[in-house]
mmJSON file of the N, C-alpha and C atoms, coordinates in Angstrom:
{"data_MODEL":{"atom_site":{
"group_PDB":["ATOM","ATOM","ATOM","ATOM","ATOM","ATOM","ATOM","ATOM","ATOM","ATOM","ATOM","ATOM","ATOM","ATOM","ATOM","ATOM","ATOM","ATOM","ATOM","ATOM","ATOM","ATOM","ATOM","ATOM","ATOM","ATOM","ATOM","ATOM","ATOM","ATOM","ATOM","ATOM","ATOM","ATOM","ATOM","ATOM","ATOM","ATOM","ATOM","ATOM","ATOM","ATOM","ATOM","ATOM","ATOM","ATOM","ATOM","ATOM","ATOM","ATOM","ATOM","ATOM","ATOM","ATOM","ATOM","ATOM","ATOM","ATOM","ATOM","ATOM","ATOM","ATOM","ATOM","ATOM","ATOM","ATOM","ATOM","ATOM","ATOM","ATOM","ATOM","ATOM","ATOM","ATOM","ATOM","ATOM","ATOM","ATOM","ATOM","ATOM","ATOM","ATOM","ATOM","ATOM","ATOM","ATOM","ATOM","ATOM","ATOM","ATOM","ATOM","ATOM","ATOM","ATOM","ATOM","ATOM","ATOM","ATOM","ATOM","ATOM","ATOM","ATOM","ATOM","ATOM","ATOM","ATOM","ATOM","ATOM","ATOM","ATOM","ATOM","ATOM","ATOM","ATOM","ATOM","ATOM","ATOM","ATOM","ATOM","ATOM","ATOM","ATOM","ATOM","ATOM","ATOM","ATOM","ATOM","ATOM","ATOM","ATOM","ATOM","ATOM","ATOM","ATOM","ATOM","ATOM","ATOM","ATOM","ATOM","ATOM","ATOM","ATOM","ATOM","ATOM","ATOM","ATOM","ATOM","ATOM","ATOM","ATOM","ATOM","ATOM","ATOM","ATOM","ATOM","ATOM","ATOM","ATOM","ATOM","ATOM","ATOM","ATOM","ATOM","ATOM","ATOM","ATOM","ATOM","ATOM","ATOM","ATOM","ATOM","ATOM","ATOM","ATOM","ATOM","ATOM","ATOM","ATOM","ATOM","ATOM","ATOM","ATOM","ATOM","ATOM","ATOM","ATOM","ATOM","ATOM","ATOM","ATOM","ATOM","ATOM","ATOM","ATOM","ATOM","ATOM","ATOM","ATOM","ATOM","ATOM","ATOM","ATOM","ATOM","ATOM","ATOM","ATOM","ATOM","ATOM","ATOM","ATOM","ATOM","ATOM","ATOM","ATOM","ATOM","ATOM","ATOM","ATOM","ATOM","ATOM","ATOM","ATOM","ATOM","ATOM","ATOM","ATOM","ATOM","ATOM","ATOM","ATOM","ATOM"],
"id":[1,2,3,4,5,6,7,8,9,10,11,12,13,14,15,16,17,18,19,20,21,22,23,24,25,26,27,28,29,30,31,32,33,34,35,36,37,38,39,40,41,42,43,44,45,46,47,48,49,50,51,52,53,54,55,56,57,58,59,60,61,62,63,64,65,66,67,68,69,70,71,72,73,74,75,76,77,78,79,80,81,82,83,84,85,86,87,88,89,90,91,92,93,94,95,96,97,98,99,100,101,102,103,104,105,106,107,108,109,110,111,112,113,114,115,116,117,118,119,120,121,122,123,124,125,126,127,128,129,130,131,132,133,134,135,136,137,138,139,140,141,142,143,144,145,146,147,148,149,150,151,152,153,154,155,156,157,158,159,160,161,162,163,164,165,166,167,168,169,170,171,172,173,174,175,176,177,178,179,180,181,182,183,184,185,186,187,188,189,190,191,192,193,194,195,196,197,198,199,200,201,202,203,204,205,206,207,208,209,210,211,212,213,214,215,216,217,218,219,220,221,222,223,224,225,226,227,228,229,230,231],
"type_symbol":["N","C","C","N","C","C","N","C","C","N","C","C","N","C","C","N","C","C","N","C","C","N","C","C","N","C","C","N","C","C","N","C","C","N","C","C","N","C","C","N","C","C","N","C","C","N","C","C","N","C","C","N","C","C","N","C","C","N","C","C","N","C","C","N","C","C","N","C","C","N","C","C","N","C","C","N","C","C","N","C","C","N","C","C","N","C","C","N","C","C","N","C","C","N","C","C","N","C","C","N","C","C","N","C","C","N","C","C","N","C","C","N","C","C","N","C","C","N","C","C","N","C","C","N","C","C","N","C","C","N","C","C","N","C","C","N","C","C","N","C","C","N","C","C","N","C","C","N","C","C","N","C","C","N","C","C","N","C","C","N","C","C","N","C","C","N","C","C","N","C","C","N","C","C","N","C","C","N","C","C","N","C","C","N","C","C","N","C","C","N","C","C","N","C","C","N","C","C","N","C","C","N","C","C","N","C","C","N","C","C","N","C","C","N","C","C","N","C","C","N","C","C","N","C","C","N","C","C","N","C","C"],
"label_atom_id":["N","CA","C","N","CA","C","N","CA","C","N","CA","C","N","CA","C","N","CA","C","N","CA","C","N","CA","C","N","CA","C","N","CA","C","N","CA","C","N","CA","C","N","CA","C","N","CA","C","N","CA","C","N","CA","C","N","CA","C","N","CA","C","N","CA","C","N","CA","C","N","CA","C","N","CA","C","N","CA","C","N","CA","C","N","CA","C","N","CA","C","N","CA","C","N","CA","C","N","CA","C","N","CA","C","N","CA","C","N","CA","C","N","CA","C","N","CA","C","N","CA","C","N","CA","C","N","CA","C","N","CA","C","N","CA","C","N","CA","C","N","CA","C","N","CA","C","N","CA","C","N","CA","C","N","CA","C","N","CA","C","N","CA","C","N","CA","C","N","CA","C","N","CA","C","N","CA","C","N","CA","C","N","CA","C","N","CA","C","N","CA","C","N","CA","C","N","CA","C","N","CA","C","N","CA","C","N","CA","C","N","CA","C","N","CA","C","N","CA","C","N","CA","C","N","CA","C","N","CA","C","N","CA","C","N","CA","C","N","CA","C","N","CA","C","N","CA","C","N","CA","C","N","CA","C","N","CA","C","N","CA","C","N","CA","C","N","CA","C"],
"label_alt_id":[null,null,null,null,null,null,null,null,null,null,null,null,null,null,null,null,null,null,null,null,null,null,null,null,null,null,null,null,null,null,null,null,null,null,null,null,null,null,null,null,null,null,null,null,null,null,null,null,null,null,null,null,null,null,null,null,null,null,null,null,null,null,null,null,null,null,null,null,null,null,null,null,null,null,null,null,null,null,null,null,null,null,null,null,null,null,null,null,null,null,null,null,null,null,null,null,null,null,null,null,null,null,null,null,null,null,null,null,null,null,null,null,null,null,null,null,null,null,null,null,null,null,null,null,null,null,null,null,null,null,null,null,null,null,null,null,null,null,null,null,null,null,null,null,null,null,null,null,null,null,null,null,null,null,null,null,null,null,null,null,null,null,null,null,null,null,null,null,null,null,null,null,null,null,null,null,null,null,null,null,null,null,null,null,null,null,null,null,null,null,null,null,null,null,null,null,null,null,null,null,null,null,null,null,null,null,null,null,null,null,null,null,null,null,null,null,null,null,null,null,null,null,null,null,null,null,null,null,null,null,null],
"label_comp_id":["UNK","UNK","UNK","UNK","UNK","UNK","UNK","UNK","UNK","UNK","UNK","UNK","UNK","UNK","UNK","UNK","UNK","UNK","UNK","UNK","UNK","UNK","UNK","UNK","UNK","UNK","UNK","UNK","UNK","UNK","UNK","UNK","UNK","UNK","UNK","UNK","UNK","UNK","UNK","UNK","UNK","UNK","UNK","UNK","UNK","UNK","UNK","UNK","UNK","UNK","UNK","UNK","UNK","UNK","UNK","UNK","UNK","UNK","UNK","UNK","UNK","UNK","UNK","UNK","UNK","UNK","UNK","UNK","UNK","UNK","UNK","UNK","UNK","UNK","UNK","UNK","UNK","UNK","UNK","UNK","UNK","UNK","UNK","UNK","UNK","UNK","UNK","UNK","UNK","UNK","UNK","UNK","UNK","UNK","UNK","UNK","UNK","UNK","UNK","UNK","UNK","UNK","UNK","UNK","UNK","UNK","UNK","UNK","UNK","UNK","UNK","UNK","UNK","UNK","UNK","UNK","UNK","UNK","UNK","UNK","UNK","UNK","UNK","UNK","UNK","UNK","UNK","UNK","UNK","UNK","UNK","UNK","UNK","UNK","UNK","UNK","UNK","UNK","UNK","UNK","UNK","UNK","UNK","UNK","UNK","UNK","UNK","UNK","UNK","UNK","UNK","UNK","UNK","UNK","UNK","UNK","UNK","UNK","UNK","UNK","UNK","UNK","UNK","UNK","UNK","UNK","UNK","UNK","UNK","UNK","UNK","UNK","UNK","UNK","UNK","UNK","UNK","UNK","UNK","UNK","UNK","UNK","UNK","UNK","UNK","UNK","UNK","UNK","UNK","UNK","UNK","UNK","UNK","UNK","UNK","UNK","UNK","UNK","UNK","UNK","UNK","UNK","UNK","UNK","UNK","UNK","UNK","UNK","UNK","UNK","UNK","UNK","UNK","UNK","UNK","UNK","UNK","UNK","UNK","UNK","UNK","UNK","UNK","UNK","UNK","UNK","UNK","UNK","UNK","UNK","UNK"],
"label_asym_id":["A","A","A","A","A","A","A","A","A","A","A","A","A","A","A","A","A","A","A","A","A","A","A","A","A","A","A","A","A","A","A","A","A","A","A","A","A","A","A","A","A","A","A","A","A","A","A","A","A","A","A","A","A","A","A","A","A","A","A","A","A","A","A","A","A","A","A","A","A","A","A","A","A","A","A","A","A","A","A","A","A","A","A","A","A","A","A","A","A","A","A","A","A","A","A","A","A","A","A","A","A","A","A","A","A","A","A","A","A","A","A","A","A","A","A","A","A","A","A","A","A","A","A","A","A","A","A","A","A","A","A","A","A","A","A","A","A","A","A","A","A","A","A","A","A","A","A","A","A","A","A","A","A","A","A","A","A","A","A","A","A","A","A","A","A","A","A","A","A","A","A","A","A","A","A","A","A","A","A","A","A","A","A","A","A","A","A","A","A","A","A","A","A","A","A","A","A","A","A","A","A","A","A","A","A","A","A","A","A","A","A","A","A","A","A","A","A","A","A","A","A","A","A","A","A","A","A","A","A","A","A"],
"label_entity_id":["1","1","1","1","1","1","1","1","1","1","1","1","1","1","1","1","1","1","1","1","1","1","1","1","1","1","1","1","1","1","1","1","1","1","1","1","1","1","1","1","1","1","1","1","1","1","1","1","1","1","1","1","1","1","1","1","1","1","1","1","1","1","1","1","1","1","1","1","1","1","1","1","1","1","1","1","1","1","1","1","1","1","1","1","1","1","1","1","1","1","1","1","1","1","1","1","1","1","1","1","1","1","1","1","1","1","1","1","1","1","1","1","1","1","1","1","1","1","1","1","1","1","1","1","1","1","1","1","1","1","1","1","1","1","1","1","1","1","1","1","1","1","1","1","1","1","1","1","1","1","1","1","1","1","1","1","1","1","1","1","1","1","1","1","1","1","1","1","1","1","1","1","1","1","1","1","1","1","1","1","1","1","1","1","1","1","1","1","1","1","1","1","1","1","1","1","1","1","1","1","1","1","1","1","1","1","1","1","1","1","1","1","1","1","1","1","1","1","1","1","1","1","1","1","1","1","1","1","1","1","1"],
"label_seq_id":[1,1,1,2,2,2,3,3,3,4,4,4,5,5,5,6,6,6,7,7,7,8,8,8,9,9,9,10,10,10,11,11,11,12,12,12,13,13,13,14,14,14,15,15,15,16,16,16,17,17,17,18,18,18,19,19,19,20,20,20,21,21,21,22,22,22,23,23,23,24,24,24,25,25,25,26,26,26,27,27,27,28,28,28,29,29,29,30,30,30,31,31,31,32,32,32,33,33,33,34,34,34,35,35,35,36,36,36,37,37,37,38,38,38,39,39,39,40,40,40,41,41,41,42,42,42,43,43,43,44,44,44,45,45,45,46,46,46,47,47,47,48,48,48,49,49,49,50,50,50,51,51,51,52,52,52,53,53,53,54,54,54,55,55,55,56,56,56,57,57,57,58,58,58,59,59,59,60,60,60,61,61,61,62,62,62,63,63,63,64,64,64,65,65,65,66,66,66,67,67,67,68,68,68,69,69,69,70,70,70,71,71,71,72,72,72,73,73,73,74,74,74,75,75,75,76,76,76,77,77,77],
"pdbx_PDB_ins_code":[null,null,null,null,null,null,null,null,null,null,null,null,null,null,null,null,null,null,null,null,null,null,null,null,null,null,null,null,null,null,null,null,null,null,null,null,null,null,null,null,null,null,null,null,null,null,null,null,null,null,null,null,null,null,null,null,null,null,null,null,null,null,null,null,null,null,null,null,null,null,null,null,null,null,null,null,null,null,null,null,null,null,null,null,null,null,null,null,null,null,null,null,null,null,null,null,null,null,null,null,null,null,null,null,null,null,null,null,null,null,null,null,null,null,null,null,null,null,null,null,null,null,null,null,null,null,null,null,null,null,null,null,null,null,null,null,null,null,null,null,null,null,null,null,null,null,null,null,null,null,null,null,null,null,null,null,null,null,null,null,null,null,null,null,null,null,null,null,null,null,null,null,null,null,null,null,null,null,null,null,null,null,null,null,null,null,null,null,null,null,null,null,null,null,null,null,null,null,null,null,null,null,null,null,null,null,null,null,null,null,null,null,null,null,null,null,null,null,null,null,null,null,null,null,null,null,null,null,null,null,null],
"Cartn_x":[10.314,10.791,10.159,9.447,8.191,8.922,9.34,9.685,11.24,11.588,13.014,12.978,11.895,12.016,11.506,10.429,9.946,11.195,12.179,13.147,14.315,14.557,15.342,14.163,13.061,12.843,13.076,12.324,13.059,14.083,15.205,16.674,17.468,16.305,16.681,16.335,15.061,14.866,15.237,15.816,16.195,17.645,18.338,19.7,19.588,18.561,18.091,18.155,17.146,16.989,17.862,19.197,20.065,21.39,21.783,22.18,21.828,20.49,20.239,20.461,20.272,20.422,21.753,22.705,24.309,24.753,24.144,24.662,24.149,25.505,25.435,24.601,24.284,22.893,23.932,22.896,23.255,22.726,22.307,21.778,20.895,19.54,19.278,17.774,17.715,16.846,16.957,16.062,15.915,16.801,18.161,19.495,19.982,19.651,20.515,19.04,18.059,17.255,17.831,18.337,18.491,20.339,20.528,22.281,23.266,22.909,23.261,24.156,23.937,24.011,25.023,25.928,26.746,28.188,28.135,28.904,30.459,31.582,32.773,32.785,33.574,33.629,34.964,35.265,36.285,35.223,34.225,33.494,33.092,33.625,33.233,34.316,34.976,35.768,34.722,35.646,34.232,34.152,35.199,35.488,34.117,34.158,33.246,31.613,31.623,30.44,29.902,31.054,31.115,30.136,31.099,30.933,29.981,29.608,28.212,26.91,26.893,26.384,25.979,27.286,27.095,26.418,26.387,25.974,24.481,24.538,22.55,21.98,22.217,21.976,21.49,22.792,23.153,21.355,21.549,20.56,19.059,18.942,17.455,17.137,18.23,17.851,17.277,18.112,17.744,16.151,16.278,14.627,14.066,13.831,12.794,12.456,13.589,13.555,12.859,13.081,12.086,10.982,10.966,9.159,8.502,8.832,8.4,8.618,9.762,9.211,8.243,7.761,7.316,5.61,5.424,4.186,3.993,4.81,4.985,3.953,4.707,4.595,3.187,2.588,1.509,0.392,0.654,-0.263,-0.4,0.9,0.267,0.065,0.632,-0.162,-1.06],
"Cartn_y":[-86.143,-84.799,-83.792,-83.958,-83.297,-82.982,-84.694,-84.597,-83.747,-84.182,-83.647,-81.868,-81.233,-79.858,-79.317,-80.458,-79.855,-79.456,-80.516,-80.787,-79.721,-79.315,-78.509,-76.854,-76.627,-75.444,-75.423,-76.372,-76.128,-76.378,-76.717,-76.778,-75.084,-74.45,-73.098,-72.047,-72.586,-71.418,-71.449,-72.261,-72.181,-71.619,-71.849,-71.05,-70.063,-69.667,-67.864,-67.311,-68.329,-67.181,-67.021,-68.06,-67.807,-66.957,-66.869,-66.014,-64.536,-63.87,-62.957,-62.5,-63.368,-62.758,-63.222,-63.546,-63.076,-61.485,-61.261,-59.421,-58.652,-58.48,-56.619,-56.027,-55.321,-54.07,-52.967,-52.111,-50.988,-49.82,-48.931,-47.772,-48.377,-47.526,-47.397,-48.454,-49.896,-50.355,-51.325,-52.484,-53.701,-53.745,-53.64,-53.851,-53.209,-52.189,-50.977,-50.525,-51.162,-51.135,-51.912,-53.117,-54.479,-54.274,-52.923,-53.169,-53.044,-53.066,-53.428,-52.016,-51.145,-49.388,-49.393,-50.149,-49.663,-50.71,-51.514,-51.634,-51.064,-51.996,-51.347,-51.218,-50.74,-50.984,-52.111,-52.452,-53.867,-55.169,-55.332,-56.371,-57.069,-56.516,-57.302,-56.801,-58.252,-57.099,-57.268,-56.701,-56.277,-57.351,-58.35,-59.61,-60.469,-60.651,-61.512,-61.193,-59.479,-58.939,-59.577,-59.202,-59.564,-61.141,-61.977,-63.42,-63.925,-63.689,-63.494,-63.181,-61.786,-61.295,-62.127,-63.08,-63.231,-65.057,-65.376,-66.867,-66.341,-65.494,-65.05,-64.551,-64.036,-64.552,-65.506,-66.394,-67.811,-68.699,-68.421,-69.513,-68.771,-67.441,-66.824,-67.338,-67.641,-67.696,-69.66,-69.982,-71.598,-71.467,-70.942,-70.473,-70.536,-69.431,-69.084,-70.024,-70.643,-71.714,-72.67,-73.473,-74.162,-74.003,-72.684,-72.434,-72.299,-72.213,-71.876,-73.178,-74.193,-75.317,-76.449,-75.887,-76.66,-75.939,-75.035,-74.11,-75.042,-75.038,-75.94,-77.31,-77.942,-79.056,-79.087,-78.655,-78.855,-78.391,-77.214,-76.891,-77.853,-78.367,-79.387,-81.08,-80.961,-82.71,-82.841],
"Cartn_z":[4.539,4.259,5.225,5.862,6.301,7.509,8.125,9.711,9.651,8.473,8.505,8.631,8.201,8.23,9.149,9.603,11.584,12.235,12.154,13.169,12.82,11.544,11.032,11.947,11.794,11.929,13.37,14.387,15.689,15.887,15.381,15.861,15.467,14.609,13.812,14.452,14.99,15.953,17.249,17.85,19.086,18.894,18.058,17.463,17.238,16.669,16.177,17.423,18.771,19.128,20.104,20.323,20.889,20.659,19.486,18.724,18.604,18.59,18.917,20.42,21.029,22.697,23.253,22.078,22.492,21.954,20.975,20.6,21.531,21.532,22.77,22.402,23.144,23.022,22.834,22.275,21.71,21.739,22.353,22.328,24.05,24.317,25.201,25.198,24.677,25.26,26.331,26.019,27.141,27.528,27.146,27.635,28.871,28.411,29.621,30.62,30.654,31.419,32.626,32.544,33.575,33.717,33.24,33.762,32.549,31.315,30.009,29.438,29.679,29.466,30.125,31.393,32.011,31.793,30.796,29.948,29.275,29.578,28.893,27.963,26.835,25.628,25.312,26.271,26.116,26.576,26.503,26.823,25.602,24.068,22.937,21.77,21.017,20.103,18.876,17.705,16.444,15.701,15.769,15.063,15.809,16.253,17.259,16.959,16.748,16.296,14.764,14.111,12.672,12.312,13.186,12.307,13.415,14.714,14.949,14.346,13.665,12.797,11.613,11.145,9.867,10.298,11.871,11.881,12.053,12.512,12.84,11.746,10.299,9.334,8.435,8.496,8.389,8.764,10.408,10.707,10.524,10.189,10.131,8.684,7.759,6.155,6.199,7.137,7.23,8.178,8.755,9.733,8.333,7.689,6.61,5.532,5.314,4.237,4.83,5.985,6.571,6.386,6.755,7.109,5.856,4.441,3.423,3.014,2.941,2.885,3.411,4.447,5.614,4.893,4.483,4.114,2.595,1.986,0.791,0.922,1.601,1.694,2.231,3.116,4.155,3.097,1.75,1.003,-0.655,-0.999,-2.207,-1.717,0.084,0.584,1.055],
"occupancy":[1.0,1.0,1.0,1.0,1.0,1.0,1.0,1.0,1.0,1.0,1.0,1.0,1.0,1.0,1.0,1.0,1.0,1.0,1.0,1.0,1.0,1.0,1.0,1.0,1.0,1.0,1.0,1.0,1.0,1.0,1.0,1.0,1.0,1.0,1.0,1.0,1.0,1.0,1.0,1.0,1.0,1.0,1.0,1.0,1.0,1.0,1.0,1.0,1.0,1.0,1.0,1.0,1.0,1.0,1.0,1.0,1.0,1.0,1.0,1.0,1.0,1.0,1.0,1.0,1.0,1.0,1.0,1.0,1.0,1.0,1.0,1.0,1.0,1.0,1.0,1.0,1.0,1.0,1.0,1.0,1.0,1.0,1.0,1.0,1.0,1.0,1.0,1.0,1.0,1.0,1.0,1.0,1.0,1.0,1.0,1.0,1.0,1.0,1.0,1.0,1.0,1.0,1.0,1.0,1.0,1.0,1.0,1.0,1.0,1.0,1.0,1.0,1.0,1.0,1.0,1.0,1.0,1.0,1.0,1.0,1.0,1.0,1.0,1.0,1.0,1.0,1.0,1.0,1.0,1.0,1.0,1.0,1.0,1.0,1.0,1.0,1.0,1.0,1.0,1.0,1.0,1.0,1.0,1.0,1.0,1.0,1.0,1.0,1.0,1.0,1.0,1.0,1.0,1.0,1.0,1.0,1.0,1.0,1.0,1.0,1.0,1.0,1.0,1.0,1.0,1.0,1.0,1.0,1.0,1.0,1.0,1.0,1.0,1.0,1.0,1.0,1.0,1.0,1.0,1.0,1.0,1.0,1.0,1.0,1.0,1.0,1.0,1.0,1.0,1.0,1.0,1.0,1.0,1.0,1.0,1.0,1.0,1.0,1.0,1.0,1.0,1.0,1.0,1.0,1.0,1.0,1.0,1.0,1.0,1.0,1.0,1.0,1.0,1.0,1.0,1.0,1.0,1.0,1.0,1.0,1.0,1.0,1.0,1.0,1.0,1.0,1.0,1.0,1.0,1.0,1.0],
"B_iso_or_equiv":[0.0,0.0,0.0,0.0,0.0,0.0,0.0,0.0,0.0,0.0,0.0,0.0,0.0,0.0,0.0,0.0,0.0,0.0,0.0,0.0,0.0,0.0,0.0,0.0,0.0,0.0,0.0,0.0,0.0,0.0,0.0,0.0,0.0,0.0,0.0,0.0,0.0,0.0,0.0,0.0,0.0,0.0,0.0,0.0,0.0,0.0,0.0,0.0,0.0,0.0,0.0,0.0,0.0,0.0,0.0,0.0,0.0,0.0,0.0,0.0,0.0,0.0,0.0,0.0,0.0,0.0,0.0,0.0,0.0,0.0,0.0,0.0,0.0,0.0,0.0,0.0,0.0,0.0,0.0,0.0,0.0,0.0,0.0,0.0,0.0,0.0,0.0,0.0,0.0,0.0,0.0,0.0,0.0,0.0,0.0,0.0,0.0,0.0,0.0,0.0,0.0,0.0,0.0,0.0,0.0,0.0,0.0,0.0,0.0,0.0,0.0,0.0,0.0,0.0,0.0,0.0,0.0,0.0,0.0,0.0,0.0,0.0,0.0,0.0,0.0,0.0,0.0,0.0,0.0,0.0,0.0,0.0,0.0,0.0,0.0,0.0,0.0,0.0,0.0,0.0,0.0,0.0,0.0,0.0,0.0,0.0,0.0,0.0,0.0,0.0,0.0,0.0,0.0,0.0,0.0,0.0,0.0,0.0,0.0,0.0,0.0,0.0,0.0,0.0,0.0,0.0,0.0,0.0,0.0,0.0,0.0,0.0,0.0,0.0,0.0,0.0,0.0,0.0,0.0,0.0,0.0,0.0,0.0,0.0,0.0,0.0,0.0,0.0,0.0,0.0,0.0,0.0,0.0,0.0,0.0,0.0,0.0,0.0,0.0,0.0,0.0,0.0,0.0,0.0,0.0,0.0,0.0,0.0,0.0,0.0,0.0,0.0,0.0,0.0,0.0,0.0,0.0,0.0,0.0,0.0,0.0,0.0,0.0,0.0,0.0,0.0,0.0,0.0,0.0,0.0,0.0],
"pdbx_formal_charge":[null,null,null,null,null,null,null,null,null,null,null,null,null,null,null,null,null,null,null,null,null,null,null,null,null,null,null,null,null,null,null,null,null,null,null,null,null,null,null,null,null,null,null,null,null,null,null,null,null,null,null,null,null,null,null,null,null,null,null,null,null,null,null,null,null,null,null,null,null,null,null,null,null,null,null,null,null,null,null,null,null,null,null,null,null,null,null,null,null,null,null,null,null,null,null,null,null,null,null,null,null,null,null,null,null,null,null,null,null,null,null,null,null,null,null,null,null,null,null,null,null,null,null,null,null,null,null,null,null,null,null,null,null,null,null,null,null,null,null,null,null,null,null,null,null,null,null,null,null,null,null,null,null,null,null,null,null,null,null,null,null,null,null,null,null,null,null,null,null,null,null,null,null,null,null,null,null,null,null,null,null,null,null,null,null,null,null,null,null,null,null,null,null,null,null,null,null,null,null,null,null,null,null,null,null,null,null,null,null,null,null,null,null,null,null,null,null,null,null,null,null,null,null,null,null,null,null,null,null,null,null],
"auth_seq_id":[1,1,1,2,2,2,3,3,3,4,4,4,5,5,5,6,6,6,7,7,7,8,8,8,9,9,9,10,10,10,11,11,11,12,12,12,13,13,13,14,14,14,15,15,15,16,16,16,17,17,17,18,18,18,19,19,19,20,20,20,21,21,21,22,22,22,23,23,23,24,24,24,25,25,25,26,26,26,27,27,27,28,28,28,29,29,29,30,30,30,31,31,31,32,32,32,33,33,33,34,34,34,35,35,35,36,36,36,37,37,37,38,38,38,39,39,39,40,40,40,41,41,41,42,42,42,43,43,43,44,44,44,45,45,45,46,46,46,47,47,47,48,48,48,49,49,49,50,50,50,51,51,51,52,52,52,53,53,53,54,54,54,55,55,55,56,56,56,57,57,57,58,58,58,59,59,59,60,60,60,61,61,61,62,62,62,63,63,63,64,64,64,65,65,65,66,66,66,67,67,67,68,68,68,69,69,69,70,70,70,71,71,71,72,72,72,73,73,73,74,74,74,75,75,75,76,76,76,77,77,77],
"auth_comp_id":["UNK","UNK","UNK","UNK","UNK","UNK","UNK","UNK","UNK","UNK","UNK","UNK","UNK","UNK","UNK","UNK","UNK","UNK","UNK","UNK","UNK","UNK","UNK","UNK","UNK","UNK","UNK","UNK","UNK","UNK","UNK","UNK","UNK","UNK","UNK","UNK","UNK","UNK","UNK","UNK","UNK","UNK","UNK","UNK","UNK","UNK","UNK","UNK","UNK","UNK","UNK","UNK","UNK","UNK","UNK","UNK","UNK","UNK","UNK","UNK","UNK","UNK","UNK","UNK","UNK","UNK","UNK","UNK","UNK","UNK","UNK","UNK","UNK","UNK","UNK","UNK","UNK","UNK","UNK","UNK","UNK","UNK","UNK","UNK","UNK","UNK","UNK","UNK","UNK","UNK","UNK","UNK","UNK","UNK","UNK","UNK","UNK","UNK","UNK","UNK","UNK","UNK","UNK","UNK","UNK","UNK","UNK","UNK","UNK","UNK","UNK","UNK","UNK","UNK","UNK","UNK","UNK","UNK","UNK","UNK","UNK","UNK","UNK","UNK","UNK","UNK","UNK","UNK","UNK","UNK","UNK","UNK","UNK","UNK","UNK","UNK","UNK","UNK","UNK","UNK","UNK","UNK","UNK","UNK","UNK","UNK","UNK","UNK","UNK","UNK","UNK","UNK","UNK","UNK","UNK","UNK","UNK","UNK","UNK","UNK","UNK","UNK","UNK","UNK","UNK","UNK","UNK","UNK","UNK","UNK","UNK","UNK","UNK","UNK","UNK","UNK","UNK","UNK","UNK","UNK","UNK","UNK","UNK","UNK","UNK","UNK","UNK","UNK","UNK","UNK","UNK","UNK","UNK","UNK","UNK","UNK","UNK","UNK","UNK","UNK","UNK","UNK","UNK","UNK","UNK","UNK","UNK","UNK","UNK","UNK","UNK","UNK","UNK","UNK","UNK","UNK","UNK","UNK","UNK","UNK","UNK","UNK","UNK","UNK","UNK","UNK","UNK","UNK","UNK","UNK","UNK"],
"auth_asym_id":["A","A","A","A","A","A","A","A","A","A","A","A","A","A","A","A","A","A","A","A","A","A","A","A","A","A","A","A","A","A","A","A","A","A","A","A","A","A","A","A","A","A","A","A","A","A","A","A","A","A","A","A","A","A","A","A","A","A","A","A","A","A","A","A","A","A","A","A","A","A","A","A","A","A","A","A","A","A","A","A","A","A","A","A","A","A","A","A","A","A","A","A","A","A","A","A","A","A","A","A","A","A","A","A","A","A","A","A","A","A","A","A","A","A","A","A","A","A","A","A","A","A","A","A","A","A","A","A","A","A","A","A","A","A","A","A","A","A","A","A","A","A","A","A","A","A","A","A","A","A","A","A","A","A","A","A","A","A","A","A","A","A","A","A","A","A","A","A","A","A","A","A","A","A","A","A","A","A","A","A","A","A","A","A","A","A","A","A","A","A","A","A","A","A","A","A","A","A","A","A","A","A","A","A","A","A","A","A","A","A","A","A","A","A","A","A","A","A","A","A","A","A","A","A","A","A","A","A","A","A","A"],
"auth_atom_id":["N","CA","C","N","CA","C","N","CA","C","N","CA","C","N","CA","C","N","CA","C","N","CA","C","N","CA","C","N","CA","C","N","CA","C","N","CA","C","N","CA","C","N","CA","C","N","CA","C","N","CA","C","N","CA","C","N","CA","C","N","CA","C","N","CA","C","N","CA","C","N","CA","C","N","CA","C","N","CA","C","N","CA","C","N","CA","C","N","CA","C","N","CA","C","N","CA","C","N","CA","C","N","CA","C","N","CA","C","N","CA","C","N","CA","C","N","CA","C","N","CA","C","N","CA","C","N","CA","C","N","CA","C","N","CA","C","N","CA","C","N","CA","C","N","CA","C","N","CA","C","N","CA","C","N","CA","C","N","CA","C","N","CA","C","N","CA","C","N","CA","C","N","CA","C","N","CA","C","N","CA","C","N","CA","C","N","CA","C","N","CA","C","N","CA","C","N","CA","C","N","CA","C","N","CA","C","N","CA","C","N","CA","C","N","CA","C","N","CA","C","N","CA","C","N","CA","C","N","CA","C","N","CA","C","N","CA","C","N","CA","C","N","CA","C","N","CA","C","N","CA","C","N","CA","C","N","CA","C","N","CA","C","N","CA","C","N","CA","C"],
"pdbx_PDB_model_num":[1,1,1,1,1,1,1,1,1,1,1,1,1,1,1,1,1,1,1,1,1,1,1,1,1,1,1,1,1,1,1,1,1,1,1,1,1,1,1,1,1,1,1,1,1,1,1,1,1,1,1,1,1,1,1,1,1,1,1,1,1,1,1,1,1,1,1,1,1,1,1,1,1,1,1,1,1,1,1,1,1,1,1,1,1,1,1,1,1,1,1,1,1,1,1,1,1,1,1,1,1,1,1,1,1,1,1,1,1,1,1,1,1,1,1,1,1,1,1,1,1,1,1,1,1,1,1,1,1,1,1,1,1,1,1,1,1,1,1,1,1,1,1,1,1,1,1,1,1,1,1,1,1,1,1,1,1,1,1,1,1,1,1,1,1,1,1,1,1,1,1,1,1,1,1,1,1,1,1,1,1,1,1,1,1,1,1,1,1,1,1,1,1,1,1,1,1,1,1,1,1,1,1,1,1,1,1,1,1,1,1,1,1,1,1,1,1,1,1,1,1,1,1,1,1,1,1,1,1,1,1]
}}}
């Protein structure tokens, strides 16, 4: 169970953190520092935003559960 949730948390976080660094930037940071600010507004529709949104969710709630099972486990074995 143990190995199974190692492998679940890094397969979770490498999704997290790929998932995060597909959403457009928005306002004036890291983004529009390196080019990001000069942006169409046809470069993303909102659908795409949406269920993006709702997979980076998705995999942060499977992140956490890991890690709280993985905290579990390591504290009553």
């Amino acid at each position: 169970m143990q190995l199974f949730l190692q492998v679940l948390l890094i397969v979770s976080s490498f999704l997290l953190i790929l998932t995060v660094l597909l959403h457009r930037g928005r306002g004036g940071g890291l983004s529009s520092l390196f080019g990001g600010g000069m942006q169409s507004s046809l470069s993303g529709s909102s659908v795409v935003e949406k269920n993006l949104d709702r997979i980076t969710v998705f995999v942060g709630a499977v992140w956490v559960i890991s890690i709280v099972g993985l905290g579990l486990l390591v504290k009553v074995g």
